[in-house]
Jmol script that loads the backbone (N, CA, C; Angstrom):
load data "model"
ATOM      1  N   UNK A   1     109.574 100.032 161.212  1.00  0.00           N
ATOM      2  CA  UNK A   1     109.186 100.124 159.831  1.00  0.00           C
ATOM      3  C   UNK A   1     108.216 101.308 159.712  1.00  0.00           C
ATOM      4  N   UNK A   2     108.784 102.300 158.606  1.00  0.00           N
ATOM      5  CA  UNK A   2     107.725 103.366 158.266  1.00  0.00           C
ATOM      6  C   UNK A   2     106.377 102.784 157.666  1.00  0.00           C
ATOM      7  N   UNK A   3     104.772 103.248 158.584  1.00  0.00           N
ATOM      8  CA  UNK A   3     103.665 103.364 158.556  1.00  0.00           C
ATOM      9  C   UNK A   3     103.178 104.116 157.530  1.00  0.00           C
ATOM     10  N   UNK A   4     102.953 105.266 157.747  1.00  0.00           N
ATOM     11  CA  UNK A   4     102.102 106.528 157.058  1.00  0.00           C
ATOM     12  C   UNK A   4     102.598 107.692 157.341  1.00  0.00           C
ATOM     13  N   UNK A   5     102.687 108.652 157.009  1.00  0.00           N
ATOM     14  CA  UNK A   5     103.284 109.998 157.071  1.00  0.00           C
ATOM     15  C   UNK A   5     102.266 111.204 156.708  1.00  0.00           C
ATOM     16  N   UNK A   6     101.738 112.449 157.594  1.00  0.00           N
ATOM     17  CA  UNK A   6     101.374 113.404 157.131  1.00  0.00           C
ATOM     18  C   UNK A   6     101.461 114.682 157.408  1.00  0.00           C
ATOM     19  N   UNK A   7     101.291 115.411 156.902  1.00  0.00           N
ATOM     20  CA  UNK A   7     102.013 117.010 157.307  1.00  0.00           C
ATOM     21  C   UNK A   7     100.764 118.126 157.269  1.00  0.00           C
ATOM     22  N   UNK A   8     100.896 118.686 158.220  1.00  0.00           N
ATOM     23  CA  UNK A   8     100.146 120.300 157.696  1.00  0.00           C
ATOM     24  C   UNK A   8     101.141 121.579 158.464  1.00  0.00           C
ATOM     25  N   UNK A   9     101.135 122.418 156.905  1.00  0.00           N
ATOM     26  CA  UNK A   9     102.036 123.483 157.578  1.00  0.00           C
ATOM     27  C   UNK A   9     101.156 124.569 157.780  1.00  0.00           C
ATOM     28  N   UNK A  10     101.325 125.065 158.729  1.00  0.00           N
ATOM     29  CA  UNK A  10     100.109 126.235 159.089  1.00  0.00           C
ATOM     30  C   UNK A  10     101.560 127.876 158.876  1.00  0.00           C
ATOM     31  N   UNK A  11     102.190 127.671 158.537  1.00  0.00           N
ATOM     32  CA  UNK A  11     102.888 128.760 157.574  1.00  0.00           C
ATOM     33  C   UNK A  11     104.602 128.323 157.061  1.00  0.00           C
ATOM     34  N   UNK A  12     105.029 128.995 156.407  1.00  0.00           N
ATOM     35  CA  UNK A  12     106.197 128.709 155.906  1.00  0.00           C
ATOM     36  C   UNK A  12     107.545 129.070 157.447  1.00  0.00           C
ATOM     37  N   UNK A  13     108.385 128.501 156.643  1.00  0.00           N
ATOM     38  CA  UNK A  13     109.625 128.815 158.277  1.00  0.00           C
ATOM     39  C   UNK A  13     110.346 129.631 157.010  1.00  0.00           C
ATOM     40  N   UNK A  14     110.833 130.947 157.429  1.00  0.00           N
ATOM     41  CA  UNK A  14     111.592 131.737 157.511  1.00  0.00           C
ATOM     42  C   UNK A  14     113.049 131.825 157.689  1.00  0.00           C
ATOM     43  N   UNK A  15     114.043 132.648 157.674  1.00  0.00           N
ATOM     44  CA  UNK A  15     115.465 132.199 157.581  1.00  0.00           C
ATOM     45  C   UNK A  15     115.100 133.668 159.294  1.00  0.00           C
ATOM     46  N   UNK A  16     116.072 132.833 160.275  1.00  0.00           N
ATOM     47  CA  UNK A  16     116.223 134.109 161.595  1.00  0.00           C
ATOM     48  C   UNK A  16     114.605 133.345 162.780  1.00  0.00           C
ATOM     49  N   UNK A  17     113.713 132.373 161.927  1.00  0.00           N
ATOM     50  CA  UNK A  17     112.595 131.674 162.835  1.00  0.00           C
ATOM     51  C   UNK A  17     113.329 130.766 164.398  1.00  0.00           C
ATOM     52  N   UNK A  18     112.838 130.806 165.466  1.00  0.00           N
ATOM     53  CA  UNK A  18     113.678 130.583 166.177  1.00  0.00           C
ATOM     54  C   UNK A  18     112.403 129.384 166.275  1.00  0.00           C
ATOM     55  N   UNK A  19     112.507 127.699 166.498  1.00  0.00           N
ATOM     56  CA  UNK A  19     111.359 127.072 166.436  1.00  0.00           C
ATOM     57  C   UNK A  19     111.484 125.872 167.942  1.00  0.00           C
ATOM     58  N   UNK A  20     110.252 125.888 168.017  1.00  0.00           N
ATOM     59  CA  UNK A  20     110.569 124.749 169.234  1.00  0.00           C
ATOM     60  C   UNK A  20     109.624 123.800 168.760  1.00  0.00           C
ATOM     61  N   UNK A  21     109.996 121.890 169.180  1.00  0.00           N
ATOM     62  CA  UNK A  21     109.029 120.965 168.568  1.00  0.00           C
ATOM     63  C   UNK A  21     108.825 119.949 170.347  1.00  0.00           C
ATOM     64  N   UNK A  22     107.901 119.396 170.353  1.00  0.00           N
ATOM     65  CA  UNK A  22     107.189 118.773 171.002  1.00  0.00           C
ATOM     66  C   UNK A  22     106.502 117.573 170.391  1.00  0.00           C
ATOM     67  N   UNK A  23     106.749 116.471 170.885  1.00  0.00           N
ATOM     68  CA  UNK A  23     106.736 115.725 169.609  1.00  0.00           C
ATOM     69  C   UNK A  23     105.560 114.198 171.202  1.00  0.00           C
ATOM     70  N   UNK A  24     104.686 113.552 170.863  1.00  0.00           N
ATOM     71  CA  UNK A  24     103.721 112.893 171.381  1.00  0.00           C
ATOM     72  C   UNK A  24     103.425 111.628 170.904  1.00  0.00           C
ATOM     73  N   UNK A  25     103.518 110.283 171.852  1.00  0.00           N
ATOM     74  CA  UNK A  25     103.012 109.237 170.986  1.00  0.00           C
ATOM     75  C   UNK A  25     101.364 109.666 171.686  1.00  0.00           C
ATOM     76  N   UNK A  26     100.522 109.462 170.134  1.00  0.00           N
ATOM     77  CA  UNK A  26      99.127 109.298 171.082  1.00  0.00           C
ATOM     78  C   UNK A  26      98.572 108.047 170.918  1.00  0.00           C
ATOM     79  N   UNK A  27      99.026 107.157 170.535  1.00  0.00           N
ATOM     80  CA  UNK A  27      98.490 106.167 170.289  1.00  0.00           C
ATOM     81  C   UNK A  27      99.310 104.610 170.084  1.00  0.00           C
ATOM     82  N   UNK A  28      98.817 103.664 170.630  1.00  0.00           N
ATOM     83  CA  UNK A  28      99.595 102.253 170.639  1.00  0.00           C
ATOM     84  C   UNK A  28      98.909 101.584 170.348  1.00  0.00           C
ATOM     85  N   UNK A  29      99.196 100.711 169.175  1.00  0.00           N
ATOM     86  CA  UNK A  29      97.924  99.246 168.833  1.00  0.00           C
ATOM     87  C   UNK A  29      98.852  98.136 168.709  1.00  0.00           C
ATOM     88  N   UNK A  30      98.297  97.173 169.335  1.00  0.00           N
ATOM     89  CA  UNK A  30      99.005  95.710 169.093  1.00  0.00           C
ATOM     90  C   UNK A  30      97.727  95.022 168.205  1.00  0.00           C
ATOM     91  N   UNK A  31      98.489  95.005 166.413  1.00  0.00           N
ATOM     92  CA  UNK A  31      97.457  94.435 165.625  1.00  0.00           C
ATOM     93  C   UNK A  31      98.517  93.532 165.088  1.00  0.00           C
ATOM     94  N   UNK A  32      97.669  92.311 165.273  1.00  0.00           N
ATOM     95  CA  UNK A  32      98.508  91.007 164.534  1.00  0.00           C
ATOM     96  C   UNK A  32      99.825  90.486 164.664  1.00  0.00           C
ATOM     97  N   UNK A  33     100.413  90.794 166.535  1.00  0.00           N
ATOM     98  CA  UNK A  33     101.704  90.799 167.243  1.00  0.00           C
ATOM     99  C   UNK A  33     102.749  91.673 166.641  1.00  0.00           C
ATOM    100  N   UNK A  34     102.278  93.126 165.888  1.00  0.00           N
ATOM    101  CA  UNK A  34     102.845  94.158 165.099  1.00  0.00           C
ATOM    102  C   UNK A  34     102.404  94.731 166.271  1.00  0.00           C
ATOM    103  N   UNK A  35     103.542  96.141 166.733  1.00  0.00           N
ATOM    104  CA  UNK A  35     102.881  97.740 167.127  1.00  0.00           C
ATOM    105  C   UNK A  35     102.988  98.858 166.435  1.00  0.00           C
ATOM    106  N   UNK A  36     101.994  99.092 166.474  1.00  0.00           N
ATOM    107  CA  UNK A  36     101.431 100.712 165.440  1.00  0.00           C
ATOM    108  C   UNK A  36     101.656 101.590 166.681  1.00  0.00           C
ATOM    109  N   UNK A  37     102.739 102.186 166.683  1.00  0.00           N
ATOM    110  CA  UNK A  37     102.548 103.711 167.238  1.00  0.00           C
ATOM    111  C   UNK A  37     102.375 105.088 166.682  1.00  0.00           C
ATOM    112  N   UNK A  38     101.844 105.837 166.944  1.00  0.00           N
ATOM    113  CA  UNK A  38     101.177 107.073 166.405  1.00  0.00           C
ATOM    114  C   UNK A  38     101.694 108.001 167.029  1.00  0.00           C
ATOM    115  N   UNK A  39     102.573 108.906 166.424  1.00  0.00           N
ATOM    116  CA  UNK A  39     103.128 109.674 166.973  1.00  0.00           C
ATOM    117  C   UNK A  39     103.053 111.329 166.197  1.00  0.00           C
ATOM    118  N   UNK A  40     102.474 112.189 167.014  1.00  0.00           N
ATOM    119  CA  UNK A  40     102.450 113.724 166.517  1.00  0.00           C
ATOM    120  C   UNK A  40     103.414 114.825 167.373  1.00  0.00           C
ATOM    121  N   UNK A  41     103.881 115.398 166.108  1.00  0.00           N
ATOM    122  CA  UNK A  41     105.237 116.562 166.251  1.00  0.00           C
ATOM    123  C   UNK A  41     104.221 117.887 165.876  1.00  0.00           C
ATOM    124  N   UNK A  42     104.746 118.232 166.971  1.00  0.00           N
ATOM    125  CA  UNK A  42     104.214 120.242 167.101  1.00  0.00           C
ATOM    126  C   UNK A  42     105.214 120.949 167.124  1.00  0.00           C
ATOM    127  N   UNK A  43     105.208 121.713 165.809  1.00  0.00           N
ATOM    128  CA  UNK A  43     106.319 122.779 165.592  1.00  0.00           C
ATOM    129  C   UNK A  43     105.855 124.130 165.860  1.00  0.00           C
ATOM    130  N   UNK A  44     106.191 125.176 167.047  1.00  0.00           N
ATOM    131  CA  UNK A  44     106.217 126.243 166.895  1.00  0.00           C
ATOM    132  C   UNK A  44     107.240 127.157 167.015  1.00  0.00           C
ATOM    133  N   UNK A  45     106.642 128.665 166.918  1.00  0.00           N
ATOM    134  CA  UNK A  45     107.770 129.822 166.735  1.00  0.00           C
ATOM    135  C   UNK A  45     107.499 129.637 168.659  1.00  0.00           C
ATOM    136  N   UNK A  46     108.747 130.537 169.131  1.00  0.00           N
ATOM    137  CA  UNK A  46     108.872 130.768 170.535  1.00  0.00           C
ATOM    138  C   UNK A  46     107.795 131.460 170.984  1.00  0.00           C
ATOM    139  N   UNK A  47     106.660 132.507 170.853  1.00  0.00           N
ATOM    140  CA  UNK A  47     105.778 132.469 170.824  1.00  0.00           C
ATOM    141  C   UNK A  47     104.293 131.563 171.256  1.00  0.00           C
ATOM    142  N   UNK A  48     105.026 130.342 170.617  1.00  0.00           N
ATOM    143  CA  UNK A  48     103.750 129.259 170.889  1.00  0.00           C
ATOM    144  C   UNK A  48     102.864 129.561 169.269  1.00  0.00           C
ATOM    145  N   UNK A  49     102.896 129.836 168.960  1.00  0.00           N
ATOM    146  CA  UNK A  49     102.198 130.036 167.542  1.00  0.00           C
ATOM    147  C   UNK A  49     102.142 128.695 166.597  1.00  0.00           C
ATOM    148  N   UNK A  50     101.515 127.970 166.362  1.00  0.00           N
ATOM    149  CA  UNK A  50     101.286 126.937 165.299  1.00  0.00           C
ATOM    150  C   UNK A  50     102.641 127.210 163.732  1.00  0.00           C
ATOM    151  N   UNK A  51     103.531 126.129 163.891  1.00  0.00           N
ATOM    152  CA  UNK A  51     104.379 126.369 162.934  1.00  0.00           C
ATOM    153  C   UNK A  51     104.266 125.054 161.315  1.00  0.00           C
ATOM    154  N   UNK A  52     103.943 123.957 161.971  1.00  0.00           N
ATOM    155  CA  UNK A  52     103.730 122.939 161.233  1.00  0.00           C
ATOM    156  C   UNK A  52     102.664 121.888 162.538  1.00  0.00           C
ATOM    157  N   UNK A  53     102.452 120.873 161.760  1.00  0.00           N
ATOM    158  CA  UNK A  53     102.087 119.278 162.906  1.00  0.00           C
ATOM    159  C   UNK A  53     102.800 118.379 161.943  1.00  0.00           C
ATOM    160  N   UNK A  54     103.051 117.483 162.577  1.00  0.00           N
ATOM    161  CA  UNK A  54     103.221 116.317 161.533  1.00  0.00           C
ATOM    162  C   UNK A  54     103.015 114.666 162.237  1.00  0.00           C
ATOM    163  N   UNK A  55     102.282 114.140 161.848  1.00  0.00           N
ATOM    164  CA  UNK A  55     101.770 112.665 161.941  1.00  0.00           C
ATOM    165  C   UNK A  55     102.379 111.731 161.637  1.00  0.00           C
ATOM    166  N   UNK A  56     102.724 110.583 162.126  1.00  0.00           N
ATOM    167  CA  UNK A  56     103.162 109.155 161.528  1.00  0.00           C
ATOM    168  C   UNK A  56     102.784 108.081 162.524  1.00  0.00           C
ATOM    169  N   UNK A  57     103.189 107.379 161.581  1.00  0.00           N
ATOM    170  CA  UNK A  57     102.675 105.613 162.370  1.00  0.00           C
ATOM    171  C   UNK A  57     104.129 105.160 161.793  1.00  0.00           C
ATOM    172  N   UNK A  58     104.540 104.446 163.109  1.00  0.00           N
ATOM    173  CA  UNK A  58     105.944 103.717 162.836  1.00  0.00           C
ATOM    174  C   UNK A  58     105.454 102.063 163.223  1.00  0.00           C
ATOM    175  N   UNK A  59     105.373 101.078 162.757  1.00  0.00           N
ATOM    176  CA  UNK A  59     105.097  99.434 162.907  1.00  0.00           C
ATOM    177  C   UNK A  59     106.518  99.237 163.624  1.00  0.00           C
ATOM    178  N   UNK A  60     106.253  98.572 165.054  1.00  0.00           N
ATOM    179  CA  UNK A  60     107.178  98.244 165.480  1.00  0.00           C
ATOM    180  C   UNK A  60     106.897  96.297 165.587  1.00  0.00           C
ATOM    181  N   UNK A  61     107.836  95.461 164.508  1.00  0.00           N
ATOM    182  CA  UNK A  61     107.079  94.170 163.985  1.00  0.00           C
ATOM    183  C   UNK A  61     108.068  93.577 165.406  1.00  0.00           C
ATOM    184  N   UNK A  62     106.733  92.608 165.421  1.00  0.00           N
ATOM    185  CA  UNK A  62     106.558  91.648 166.490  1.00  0.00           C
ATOM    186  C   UNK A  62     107.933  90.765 166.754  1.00  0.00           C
ATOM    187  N   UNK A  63     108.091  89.637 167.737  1.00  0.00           N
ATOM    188  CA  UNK A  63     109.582  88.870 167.815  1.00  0.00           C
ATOM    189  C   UNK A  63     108.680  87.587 166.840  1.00  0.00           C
ATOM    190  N   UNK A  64     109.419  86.989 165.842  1.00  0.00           N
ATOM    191  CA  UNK A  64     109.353  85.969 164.440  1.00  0.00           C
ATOM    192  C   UNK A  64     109.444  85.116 165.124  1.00  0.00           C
ATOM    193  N   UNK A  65     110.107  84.451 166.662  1.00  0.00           N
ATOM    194  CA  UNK A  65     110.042  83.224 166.880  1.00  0.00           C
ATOM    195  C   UNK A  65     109.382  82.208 167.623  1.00  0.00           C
TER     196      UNK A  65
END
end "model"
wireframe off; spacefill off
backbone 0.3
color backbone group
């Protein structure tokens, strides 16, 4: 189940941008037999240059029985 969602673009993508993403859970919470994972995506040009980040929390809900 979608959490929260957030973005920062540190420039626009271009048409010919060649991009690579790397994507990280940093974080795991077991709140209320729910898991909150936290997961951040790093977009750059081949370079290594900052292209976007983007943040979310995905609830992975507990077993009901």
């Amino acid at each position: 189940m979608h959490g929260e969602q957030g973005f920062t673009h540190h420039r626009p993508i271009v048409a010919g941008d060649e991009l690579a993403t790397s994507a990280t859970a940093d974080r795991i919470r077991n709140v209320g037999g729910n898991l909150f994972v936290t997961v951040s995506c790093q977009v750059t040009d081949v370079q290594g240059a900052p292209i976007s980040t983007a943040r979310s929390v995905v609830v992975v809900r507990g077993d009901d029985s």
